[in-house]
N, C-alpha and C positions, 0 to 999 in steps of 0.2 A: 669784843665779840659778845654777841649776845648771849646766854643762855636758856636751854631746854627747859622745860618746865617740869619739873619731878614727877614720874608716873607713881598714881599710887598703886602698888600692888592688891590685886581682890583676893581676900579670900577664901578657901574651898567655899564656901558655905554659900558667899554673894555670887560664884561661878554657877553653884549647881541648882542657884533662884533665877540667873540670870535663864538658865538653859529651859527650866523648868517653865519662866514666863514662854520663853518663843517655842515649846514645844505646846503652850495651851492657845497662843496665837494660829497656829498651825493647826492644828484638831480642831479650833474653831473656824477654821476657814475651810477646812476641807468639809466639816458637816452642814455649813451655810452652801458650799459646794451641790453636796449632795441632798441637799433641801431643793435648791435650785433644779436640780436635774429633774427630783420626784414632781414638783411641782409641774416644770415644761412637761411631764411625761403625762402626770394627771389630765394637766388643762388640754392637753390633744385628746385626748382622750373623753374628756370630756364633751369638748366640741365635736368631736364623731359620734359620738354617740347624741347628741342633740340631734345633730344635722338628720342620724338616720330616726330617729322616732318621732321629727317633724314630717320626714318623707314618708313613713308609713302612719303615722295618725291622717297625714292629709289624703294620703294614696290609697288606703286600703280600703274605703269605700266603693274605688273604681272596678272594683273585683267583683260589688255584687251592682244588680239590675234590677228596677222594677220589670215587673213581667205580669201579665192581664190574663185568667186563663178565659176562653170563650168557646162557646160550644159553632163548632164552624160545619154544615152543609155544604159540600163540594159540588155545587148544582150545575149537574153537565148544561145547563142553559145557558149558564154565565161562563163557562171554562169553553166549554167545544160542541156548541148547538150542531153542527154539524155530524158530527162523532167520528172523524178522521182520524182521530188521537194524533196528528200530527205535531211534530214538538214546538213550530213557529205555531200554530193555533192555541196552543194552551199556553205559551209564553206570552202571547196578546190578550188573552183575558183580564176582566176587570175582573182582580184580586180585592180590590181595595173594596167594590160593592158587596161581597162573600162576607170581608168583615163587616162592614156598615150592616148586613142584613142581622149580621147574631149578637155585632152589639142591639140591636133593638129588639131583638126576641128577650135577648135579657133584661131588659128596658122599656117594654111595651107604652109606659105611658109616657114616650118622650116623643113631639109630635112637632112639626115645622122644620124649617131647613136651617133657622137660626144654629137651634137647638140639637138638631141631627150634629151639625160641625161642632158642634162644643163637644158631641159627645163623640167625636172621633176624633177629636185631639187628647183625648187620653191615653190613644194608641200611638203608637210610632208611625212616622208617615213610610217606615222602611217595612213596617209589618207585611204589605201587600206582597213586598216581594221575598221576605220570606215564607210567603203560602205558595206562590211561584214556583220558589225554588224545592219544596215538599210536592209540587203536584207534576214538575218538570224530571225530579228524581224517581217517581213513583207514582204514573200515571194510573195507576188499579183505585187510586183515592177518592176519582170522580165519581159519583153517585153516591159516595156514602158520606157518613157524619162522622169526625172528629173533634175531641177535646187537644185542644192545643193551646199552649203557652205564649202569647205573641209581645216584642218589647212594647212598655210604653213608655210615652213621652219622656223628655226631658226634664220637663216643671213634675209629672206625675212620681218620676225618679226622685227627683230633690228634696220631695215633698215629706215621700217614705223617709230619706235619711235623715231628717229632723235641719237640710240647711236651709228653706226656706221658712221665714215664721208664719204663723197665722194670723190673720188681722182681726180686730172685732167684729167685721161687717160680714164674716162670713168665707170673707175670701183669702186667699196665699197665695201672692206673686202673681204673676198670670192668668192664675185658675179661679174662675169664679165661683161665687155661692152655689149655685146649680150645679157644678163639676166638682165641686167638695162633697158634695151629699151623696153624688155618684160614687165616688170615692171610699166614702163610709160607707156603702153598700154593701162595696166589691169587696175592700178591707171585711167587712161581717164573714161576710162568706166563704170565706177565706179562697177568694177568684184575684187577688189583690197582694203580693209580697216581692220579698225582696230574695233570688235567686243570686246562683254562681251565675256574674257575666261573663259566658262562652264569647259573646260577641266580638269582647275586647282582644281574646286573642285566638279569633280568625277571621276578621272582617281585615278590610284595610280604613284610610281616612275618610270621613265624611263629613257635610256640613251639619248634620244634626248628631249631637254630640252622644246619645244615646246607641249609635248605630259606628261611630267613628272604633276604630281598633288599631291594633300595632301589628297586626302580623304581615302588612306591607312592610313597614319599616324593617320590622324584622328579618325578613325575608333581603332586603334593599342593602341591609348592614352585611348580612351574609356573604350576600355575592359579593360586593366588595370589599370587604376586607380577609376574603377567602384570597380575592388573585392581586388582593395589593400583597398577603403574603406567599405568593408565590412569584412574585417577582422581585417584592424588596429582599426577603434575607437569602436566594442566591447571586445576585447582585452583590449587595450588599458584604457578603461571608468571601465571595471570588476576590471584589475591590480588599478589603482588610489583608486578606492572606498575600495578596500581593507586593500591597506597600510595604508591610511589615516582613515577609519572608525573601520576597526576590528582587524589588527595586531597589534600586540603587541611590546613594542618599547623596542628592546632587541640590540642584538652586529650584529642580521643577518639581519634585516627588516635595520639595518645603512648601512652596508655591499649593501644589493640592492640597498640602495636608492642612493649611490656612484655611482656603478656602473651605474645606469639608468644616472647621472647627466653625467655623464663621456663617456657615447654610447651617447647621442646628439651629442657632439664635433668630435666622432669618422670621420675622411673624406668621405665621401660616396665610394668612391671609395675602401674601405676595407667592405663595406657589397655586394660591385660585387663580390669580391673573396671568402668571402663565400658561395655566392648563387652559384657559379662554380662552389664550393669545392663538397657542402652539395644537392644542391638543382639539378643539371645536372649531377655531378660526382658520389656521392652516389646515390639519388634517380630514374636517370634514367629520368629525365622530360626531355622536346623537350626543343632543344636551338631556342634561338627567338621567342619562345612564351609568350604571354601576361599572362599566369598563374606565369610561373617563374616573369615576371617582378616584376607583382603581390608580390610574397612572398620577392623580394627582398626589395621591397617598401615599405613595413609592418614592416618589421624589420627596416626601415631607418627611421621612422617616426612615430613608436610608442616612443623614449624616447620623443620627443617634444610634444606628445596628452597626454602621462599620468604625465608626468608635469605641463602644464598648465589645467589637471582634477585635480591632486591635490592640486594645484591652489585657484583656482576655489570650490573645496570643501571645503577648510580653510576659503575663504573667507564669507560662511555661518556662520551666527550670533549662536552661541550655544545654545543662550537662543530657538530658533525654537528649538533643538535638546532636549532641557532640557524640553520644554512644552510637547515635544510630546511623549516623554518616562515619564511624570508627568501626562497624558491622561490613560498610560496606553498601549500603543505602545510599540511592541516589538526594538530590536533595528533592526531589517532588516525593518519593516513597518518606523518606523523612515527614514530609508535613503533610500527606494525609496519613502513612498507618500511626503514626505516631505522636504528632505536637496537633494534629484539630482535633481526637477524638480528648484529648485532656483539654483542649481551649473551647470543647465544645457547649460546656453549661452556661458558660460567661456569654459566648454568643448568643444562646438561647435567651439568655436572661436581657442582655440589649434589645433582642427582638420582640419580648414580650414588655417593655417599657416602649420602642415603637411602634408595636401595635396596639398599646395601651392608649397610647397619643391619640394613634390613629382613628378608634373607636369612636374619642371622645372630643372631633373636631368639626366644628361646623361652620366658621367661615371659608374655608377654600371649597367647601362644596357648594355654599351657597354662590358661588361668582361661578360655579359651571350649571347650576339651573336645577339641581337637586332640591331645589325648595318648591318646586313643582306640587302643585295639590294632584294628589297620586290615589284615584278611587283601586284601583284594581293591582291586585297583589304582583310584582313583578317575579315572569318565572324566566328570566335568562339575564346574562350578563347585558344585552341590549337594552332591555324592555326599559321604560320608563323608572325610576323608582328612586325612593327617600331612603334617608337613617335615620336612626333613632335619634339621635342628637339634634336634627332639623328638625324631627316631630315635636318633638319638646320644647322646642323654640314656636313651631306653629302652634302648636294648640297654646303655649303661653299669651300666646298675643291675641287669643281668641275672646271675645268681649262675652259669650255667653259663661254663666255662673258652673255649668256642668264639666266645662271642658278645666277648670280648676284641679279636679280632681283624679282627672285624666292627665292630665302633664305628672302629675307628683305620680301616679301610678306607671306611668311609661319610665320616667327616672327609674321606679325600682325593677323596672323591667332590665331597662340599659343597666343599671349597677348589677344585675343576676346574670345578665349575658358576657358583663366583664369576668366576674366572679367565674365563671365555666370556662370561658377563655382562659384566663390566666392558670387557671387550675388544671387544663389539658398542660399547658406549654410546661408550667411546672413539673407536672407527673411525667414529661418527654424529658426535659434537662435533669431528673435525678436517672432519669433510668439509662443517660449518656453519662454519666457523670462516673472519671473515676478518681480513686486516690492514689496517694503515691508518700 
């Protein structure tokens, strides 16, 4: 038989080196640990805050507007020779000749028709119609003279904010020698700066980037994801409370609860081709309206609200459930006075992570026709109308230099509009919220 090989006995001393080693092994992995942690925590950290000082160095130009000031005569000859005051009569006036006249009173020695158009491309070609809309508001305007602010151009804009350069030859971008000098003038005189742009948030989209705004979009986000939630989370809160409180746990209630875990993951971009298929194809609804958006939204963002209700409902302590059916509580009094108003923050909180989704989705909207170029602000669940999130994708794709900086200021629009969202639903789920 073979034998054992003699153990040596350690020690105290090599026992309490030994321990000593694995106890500096151990401290030193637990503080590379938390190196690790600080580090992933900085580097997010750091990256958000990039992200947002990239979106407001690029965006916060969008906020201000060149603006032209010009002394403008309201000359009942050109508004309503007739003097009907009628509102179709003075909505047909040529606006745009009222400006062409005071830009050249300020400019007398600009002469030919070359030179007249250069020199009313410094204004906005949307100027005309807001003198319109000042003389349509306020017909007592005609026969007198005003000083008024009017937008200008886009190159005239870009120019103020230092992002077009200047060439040697006199000229920047688009804007000739002749239209620089003008330029310098208006700049002297102080008829020439850079204002808060109102326009961006009350106009809706336009092709001249000067005049384009978000308060369609705005407006378009509103309505639908007002009655996506008001169909996703009672839907959504009804389905949860059911599987988890009163269905029975058979081969069919596994079968749904599959497929619910499984429509989360699904791409959004397959509940647009349904809403096409089912919701415009079949049913006949308006494309580009915020009702379809609506139903598409609901379908995309109830598996994540009646997940995190079921959630949320488990994580009630049973014994509430077992005291209040031991009261004498039916089991429906059971789970509304008692286990939803405790599972209700957690639902809350699923709901504000699907409508967070929701907000910030723009391919299923783009396959129901939401990418619709949308002049006029939508005032109803029907009307025509965009989101923020399409806007932002159209103006990105827009080839003029101006609309650059209108994308990154619409983002910080959308990121402010999440930011109040999330912050209502929050301020609702502490004020439902109890403890125990």
């Amino acid at each position: 038989m073979s034998e054992r090989p003699a153990v040596t006995a350690r020690t105290p001393q090599q026992t309490q080196e030994r321990v000593a080693q694995s106890l500096r092994r151990r401290y030193r992995a637990e503080r590379r640990f938390r190196f690790y942690g600080m580090l992933a925590v900085f580097l997010g950290i750091a990256f958000v805050v990039f992200l947002f000082v990239t979106l407001f160095v690029q965006g916060a130009s969008a906020f201000r507007q060149a603006y032209v000031k010009v002394d403008v005569h309201y000359d009942p000859a050109m508004i309503d020779p007739a003097g009907t005051r009628k509102p179709e009569d003075i909505a047909a006036a040529n606006y745009q000749a009222l400006i062409r006249v005071a830009l050249q009173k300020r400019f007398p020695q600009v002469e030919g028709r070359q030179a007249t158009r250069e020199l009313m491309r410094l204004v906005s070609s949307g100027a005309a119609y807001d003198l319109r809309d000042r003389v349509m508001s306020s017909p007592s305007l005609i026969g007198r003279d005003e000083t008024v602010w009017l937008l200008a151009s886009a190159e005239v804009d870009q120019l103020l904010k230092g992002k077009v350069p200047r060439q040697p030859n006199g000229r920047s971008g688009a804007l000739s020698a002749r239209q620089m000098d003008w330029i310098g003038q208006l700049t002297a005189s102080d008829a020439l700066e850079l204002r808060f742009n109102r326009t961006f948030f009350t106009h809706g989209d336009s092709r001249d980037p000067e005049q384009a705004g978000v308060w369609g979009a705005v407006m378009g986000s509103i309505f639908t994801l007002t009655l996506t939630l008001l169909l996703s989370f009672p839907i959504g809160a009804a389905a949860a409370i059911y599987l988890e409180e009163f269905a029975s746990r058979n081969r069919w209630t596994d079968l749904i609860e599959v497929n619910i875990n499984n429509l989360a993951a699904v791409p959004s971009i397959v509940f647009g081709l349904l809403g096409l298929a089912v919701f415009i194809g079949f049913f006949g609804l308006p494309r580009s309206a915020p009702v379809v958006g609506a139903f598409v939204l609901t379908l995309l963002t109830l598996p994540t609200i009646i997940i995190a209700s079921r959630a949320a409902l488990k994580g009630v302590p049973p014994s509430i459930r077992e005291a209040a059916l031991g009261m004498g509580a039916s089991k429906i009094q059971m789970v509304v006075h008692h286990v939803l108003p405790l599972a209700m923050p957690g639902m809350l909180t699923g709901t504000i992570i699907g409508m967070a989704r929701a907000l910030g989705e723009t391919a299923p909207l783009l396959m129901i026709g939401m990418v619709a170029f949308i002049v006029d602000v939508p005032k109803g669940f029907t009307d025509p109308a965009t989101v923020l999130p399409v806007q932002v994708f159209l103006w990105s794709d827009s080839p003029e230099r101006a609309f650059v900086e209108r994308t990154s200021g619409a983002i910080i629009v959308l990121l402010a509009f999440l930011v109040v969202m999330n912050a209502a639903a929050v301020i609702l789920r502490n004020r439902f919220e109890r403890r125990w």
